[in-house]
C-alpha positions as CSV (number, residue, x, y, z in Angstrom):
1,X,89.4,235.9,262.8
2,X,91.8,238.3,263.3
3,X,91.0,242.4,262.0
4,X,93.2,244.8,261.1
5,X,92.9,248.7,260.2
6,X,94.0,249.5,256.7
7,X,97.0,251.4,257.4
8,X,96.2,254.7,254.2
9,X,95.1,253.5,251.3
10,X,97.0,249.7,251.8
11,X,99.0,250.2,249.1
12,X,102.4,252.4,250.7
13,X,103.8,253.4,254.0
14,X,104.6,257.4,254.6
15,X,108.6,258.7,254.6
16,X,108.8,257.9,258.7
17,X,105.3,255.9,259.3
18,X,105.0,252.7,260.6
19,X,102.4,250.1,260.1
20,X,101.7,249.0,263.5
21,X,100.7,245.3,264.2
22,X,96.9,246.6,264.1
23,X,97.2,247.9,261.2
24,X,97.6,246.1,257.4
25,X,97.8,246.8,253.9
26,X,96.2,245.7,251.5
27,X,96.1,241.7,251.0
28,X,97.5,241.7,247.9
29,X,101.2,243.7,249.8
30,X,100.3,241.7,253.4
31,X,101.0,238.6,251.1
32,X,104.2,239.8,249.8
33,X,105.6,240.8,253.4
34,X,104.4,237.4,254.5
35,X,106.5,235.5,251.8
36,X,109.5,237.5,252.8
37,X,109.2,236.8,256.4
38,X,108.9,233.0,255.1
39,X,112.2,233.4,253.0
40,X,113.8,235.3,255.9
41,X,112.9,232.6,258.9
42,X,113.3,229.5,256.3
43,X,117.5,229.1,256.1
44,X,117.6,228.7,259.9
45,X,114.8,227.2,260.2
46,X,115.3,223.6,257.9
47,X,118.9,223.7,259.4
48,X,117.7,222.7,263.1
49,X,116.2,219.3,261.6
50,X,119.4,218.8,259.0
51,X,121.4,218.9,262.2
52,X,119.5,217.3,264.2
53,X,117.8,214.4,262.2
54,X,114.2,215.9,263.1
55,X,112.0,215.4,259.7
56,X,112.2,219.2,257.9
57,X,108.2,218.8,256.7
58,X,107.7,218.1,260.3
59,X,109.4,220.6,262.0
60,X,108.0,223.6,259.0
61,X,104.6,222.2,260.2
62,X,104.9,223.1,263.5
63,X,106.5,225.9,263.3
64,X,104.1,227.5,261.1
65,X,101.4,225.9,263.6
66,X,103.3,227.5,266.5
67,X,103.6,231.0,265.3
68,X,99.4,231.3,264.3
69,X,99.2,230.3,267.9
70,X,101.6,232.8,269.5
71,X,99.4,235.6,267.4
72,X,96.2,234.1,269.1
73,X,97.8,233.9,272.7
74,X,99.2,237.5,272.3
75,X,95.8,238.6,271.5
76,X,97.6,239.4,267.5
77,X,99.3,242.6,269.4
78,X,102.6,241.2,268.9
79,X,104.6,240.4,265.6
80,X,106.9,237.4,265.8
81,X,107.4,234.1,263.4
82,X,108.4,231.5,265.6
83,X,111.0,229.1,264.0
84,X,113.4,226.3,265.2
85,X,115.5,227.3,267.6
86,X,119.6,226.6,267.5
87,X,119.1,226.0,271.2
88,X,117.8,222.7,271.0
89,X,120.9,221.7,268.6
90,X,123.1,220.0,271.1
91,X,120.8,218.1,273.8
92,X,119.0,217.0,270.8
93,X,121.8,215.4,268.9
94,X,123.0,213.9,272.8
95,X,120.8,211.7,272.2
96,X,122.8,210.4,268.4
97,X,125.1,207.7,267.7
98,X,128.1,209.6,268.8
99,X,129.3,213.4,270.4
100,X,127.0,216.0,268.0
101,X,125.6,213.4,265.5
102,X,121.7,213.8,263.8
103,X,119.7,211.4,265.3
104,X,119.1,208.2,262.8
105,X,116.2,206.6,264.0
106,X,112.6,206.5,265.3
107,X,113.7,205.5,268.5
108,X,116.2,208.4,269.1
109,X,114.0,211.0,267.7
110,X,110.9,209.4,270.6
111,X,113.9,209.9,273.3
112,X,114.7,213.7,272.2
113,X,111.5,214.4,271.7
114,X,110.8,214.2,276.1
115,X,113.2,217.4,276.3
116,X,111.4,219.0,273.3
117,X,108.4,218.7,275.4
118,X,109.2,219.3,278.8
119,X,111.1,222.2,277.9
120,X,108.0,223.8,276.5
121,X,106.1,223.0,279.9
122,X,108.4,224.7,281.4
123,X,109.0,227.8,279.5
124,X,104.8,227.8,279.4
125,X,105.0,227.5,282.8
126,X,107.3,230.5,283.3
127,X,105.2,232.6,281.1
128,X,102.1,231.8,283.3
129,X,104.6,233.2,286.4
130,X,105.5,236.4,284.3
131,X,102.4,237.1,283.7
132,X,101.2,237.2,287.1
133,X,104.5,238.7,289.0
134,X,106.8,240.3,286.0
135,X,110.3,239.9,285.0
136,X,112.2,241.3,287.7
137,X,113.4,237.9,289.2
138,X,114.3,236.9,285.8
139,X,116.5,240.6,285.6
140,X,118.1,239.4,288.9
141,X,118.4,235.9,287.8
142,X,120.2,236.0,284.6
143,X,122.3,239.3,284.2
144,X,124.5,239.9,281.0
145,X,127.5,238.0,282.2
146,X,125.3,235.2,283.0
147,X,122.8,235.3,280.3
148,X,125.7,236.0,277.5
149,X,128.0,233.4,279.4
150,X,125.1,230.5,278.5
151,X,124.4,231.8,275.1
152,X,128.2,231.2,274.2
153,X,128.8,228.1,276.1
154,X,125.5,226.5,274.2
155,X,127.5,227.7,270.3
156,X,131.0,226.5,271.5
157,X,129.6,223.1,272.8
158,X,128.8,222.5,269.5
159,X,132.2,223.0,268.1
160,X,133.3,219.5,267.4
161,X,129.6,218.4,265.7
162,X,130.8,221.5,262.9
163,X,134.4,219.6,262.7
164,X,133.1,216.0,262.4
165,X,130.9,217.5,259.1
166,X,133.6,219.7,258.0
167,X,136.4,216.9,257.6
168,X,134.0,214.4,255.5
169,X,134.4,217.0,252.6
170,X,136.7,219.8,253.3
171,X,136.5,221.3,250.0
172,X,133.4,221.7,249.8
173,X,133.1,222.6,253.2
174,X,135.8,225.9,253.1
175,X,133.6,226.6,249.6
176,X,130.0,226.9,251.8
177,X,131.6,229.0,254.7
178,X,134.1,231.7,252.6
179,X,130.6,232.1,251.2
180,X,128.3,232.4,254.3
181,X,131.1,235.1,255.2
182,X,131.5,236.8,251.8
183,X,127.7,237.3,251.9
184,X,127.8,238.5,255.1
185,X,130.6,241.3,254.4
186,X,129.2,241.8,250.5
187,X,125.5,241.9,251.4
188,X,123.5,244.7,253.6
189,X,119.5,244.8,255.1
190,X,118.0,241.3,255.0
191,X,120.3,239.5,252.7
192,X,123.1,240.3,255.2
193,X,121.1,238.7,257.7
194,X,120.5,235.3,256.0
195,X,124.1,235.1,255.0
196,X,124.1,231.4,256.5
197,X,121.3,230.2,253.9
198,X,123.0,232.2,251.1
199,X,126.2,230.2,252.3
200,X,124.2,226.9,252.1
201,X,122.8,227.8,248.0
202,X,126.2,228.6,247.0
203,X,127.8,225.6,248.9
204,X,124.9,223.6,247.4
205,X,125.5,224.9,243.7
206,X,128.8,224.1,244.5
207,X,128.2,220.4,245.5
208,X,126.0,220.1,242.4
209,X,128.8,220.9,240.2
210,X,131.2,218.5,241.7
211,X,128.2,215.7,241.7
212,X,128.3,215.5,245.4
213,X,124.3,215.6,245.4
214,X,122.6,212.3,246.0
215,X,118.8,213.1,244.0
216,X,117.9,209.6,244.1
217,X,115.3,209.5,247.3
218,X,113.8,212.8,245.5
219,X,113.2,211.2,242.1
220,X,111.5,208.0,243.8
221,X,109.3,210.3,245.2
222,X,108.7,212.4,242.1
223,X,107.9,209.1,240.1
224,X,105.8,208.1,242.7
225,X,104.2,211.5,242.2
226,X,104.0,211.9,246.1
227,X,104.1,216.0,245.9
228,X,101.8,216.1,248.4
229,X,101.5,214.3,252.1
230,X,101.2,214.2,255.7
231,X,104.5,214.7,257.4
232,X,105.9,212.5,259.6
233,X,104.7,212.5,263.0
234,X,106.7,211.2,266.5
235,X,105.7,210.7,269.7
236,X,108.0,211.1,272.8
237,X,108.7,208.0,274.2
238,X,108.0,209.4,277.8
239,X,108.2,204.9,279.5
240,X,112.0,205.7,278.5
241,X,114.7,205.8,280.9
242,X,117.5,207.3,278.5
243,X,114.8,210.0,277.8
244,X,114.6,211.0,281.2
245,X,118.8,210.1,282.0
246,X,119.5,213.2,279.2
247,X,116.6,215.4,280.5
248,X,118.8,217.9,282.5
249,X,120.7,218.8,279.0
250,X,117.3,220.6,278.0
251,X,117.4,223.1,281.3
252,X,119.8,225.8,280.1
253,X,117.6,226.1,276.4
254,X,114.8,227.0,278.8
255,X,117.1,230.0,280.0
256,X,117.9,230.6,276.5
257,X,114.4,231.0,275.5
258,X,113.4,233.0,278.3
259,X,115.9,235.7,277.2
260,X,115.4,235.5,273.8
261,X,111.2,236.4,274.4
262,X,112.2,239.1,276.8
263,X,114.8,240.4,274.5
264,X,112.0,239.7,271.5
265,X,109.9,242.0,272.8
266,X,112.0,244.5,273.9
267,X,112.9,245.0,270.4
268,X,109.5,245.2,268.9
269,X,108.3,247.7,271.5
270,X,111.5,249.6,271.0
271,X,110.9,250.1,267.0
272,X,107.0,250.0,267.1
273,X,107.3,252.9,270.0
274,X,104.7,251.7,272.0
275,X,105.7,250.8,275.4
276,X,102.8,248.7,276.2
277,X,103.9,245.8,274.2
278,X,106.3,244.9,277.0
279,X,103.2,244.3,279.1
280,X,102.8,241.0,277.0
281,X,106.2,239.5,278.0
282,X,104.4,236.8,280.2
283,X,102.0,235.8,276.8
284,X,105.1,235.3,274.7
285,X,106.8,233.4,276.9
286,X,103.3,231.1,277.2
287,X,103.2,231.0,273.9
288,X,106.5,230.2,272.8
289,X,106.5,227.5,275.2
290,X,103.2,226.3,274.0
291,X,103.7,225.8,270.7
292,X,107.2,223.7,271.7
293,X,105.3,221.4,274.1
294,X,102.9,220.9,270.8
295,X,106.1,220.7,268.7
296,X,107.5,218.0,270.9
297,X,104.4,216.2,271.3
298,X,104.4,215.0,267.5
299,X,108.0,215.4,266.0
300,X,108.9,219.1,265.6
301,X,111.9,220.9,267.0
302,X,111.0,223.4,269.6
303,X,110.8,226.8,268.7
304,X,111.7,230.6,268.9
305,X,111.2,234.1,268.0
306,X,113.1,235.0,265.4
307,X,115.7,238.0,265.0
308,X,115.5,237.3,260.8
309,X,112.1,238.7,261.0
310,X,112.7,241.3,263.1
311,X,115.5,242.4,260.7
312,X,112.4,242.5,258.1
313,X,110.3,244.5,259.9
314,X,113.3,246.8,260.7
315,X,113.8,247.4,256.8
316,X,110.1,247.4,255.6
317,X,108.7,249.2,258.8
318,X,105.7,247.0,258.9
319,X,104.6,245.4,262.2
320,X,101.6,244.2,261.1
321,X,100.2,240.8,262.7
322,X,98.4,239.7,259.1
323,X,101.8,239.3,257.6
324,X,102.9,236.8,260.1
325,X,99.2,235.3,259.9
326,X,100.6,234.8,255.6
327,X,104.2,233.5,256.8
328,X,102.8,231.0,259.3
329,X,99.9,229.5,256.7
330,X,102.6,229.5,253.7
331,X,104.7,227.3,256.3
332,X,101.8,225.1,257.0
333,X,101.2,224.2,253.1
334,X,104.7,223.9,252.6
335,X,105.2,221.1,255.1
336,X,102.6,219.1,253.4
337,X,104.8,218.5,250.3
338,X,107.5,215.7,251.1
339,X,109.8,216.6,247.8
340,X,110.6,219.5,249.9
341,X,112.0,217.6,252.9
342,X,113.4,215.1,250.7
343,X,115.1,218.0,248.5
344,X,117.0,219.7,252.0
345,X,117.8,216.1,252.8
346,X,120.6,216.1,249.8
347,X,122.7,218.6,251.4
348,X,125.9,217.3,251.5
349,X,127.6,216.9,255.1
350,X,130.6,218.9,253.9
351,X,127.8,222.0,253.1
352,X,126.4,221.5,256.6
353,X,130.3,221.2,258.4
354,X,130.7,224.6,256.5
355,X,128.1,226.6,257.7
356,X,128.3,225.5,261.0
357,X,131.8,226.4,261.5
358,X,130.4,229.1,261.2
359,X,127.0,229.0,262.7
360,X,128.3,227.6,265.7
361,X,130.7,230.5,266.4
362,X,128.0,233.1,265.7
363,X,126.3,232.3,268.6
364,X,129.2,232.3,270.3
365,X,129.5,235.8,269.2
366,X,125.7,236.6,270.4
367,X,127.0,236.1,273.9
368,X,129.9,238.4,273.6
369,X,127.9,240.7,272.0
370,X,125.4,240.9,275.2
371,X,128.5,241.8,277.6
372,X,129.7,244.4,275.1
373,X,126.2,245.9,275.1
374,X,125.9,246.1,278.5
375,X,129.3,247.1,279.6
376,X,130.0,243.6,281.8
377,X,132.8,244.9,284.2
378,X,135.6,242.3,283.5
379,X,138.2,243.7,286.0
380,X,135.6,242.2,288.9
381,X,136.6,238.4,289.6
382,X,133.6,237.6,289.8
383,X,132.4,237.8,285.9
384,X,136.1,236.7,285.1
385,X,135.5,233.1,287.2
386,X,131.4,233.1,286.1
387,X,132.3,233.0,282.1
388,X,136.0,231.1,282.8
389,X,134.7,227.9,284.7
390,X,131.7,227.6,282.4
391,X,133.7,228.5,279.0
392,X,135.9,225.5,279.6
393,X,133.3,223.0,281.3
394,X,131.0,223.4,278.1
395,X,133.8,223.8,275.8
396,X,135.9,220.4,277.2
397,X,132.1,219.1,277.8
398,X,132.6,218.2,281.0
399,X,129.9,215.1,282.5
400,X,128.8,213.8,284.9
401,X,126.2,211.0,286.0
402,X,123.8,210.4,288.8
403,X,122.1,207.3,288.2
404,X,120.4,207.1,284.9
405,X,120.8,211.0,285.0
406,X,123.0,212.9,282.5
407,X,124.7,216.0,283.1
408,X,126.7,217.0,279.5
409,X,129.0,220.7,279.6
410,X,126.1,222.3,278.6
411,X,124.4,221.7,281.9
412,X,127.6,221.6,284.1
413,X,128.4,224.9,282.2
414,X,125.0,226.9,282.9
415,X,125.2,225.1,286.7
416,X,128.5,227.1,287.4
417,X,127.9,230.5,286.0
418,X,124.4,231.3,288.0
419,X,126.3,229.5,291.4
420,X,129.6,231.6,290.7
421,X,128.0,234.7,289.8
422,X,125.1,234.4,292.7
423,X,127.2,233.1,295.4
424,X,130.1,235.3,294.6
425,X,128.2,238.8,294.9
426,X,126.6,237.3,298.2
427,X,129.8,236.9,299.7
428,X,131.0,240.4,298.3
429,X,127.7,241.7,299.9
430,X,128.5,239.9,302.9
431,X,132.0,241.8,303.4
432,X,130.5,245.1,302.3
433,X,132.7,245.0,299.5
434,X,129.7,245.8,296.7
435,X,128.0,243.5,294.9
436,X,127.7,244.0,290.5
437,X,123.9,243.0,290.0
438,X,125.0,242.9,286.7
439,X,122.1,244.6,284.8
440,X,119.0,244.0,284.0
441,X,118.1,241.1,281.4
442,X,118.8,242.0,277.9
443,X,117.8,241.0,274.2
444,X,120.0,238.4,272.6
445,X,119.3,238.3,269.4
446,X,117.8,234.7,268.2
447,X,119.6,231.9,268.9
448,X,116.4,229.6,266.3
449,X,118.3,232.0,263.7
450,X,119.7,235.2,264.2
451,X,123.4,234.0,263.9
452,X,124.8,237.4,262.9
């Protein structure tokens, strides 16, 4: 069991103190941070499996699962909830009846389930090679132009999934995203920063009022007084070629993950001032990639560290590890109640077109936002060709197939920036003509839900 140092007396934090992630206060505050990190990580987190068909109860399970195990890998040093991750989005719903549809069956959900998990692996794997040689091949590997490049490709893949939602109810869907953007420009701290849920209640209020909201599979389970239950579980159907022929689609989310730890824990070390967190890069990456090879095993979405919470530890200035602890058992016992699963399950399509018109573009925007921070030199050819090619493959979704393997834009996309970008500065060395090594590897924010 986990110990912490009461941080004063445990009952308030000093003008300009911190409550590090050894410290706590007392239970009866550590359980009132926790329930804000819940609120904070659950918008984005029950949209991953309204988009993509995973069950909700399933996918809360194992994301609270996932983040009491990244605490115990990372030895409780380092704060992080780890929720569903927007990554995962579009190989997932590859895998639907149709270009960015939820998956509608056991079947499909066994088929996506073999990227969930070999993704994990792979990112776990990754972690164990971090660990033991650091992150300076990932630093040459994926500078900003290429790491922002597959961050916005990933968002503006997904473009046409928001427009087949939006059109079955555009009313309803311009309601839910004026209001995902009035809360965003209204709204400062943490309720700026889950302006996509707050979009989502209004959008669902609004539905309500229009009696757009299907309760029926919610009062069958109410009569049948099943408030409490196992979720339910999946396996990946790993004897399945069409598994295997969409595998390469999961790839660049590895990538994506990667960056998003690194830039994780960049961030944490940068507010908690301690230095020595960025030693744990290689645990979080095992970790993270852990607990999505346990997610994929049994029917969760794979997961992420999430910028939501960071924004909540920004605010409160309290790092300490026993809140997450509270946030990750809350989401536990809340997966055990299938009214709540059944309750997301009656957002309307038109809500969910309007918040990820939205959504979608956000993370877009994430991308941008790592060239801006990191001054990407766009007068170079290089970094204009890297994002160019890749912008248009993913955005056109460009395929192609091998056999029973699948390449979708997403993969084609991610494919051209690293070969452009790492070919083109080895020819520029080669003439002597200087080479941009582009920067080191930066945090991206959180594609799982830090859409702002």
């Amino acid at each position: 069991m986990p110990i912490w140092t009461l941080h004063g007396d445990g009952r308030r934090v000093a003008p300009g103190a911190v409550v590090t992630p050894s410290e706590r206060l007392g239970w009866g505050s550590t359980i009132a941070i926790g329930a804000q990190h819940v609120v904070a990580m659950f918008g984005a987190t029950f949209l991953v499996p309204l988009l993509t068909g995973f069950p909700v109860s399933t996918t809360l399970l194992f994301s609270g699962l996932g983040t009491l195990l990244f605490l115990i890998l990372t030895r409780n040093k380092l704060p992080s909830y780890l929720g569903s991750s927007f990554a995962f989005i579009a190989p997932i719903t590859a895998f639907g009846p149709g270009q960015g549809k939820p998956l509608d069956s056991p079947e499909q959900i066994g088929q996506a389930l073999v990227g969930v998990f070999v993704a994990g692996i792979l990112l776990a794997g990754i972690g164990f090679l971090v660990q033991a040689t650091g992150t300076r091949w990932l630093e040459k590997l994926m500078p900003p132009v290429v790491s922002g490049a597959i961050v916005a490709l990933i968002g503006l893949n997904l473009a046409p999934a928001a427009w087949n939602n939006f059109k079955t109810d555009a009313v309803l869907a311009t309601i839910t995203l004026v209001a995902s953007i009035l809360c965003a420009v209204l709204f400062r701290g943490i309720l700026g920063r889950v302006s996509i849920f707050l979009g989502v209640v209004v959008g669902y209020i609004a539905a309500l009022i229009m009696g757009r909201v299907d309760f029926a599979p919610v009062s069958a389970l109410i009569k049948s007084n099943q408030w409490i239950g196992l979720p339910t579980f999946h396996l990946p159907s790993f004897g399945d070629p069409v598994a295997w022929g969409l595998l390469p689609m999961f790839l660049p989310v590895v990538l994506v993950l990667v960056a998003e730890n690194v830039g994780h824990v960049r961030g944490v070390a940068t507010m908690t001032g301690d230095a020595t967190v960025n030693t744990r890069t290689g645990r979080a990456l095992l970790a993270d990639g852990l607990a999505t090879t346990l997610a994929g095993a049994f029917g969760g979405s794979g997961t992420t560290t999430y910028g939501e919470n960071i924004g909540v530890m920004a605010a409160t200035r309290i790092y300490s590890t026993a809140a997450y602890w509270v946030a990750g058992i809350i989401a536990v016992l809340l997966s055990f109640s299938p009214v709540v699963g059944a309750v997301l399950f009656t957002i309307p399509n038109g809500v969910i077109g309007g918040v990820t018109t939205a959504l979608y573009g956000l993370i877009g925007v994430i991308g941008i936002k790592i060239w801006v921070d990191n001054q990407v030199d766009f007068s170079r050819p290089v970094n204009q060709y890297t994002v160019a090619v890749a912008f248009v493959i993913a955005i056109a979704n460009f395929t192609m197939d091998l056999g029973q393997l699948q390449f979708g834009g997403i993969v084609l996309g991610t494919v051209a920036a690293l070969v452009i970008y790492h070919a083109g500065n080895a020819i520029a060395r080669a003439r002597k003509t200087g080479a941009d090594d582009g920067g080191p590897i930066v945090p991206i924010g959180q594609l799982g839900g830090d859409p702002d």
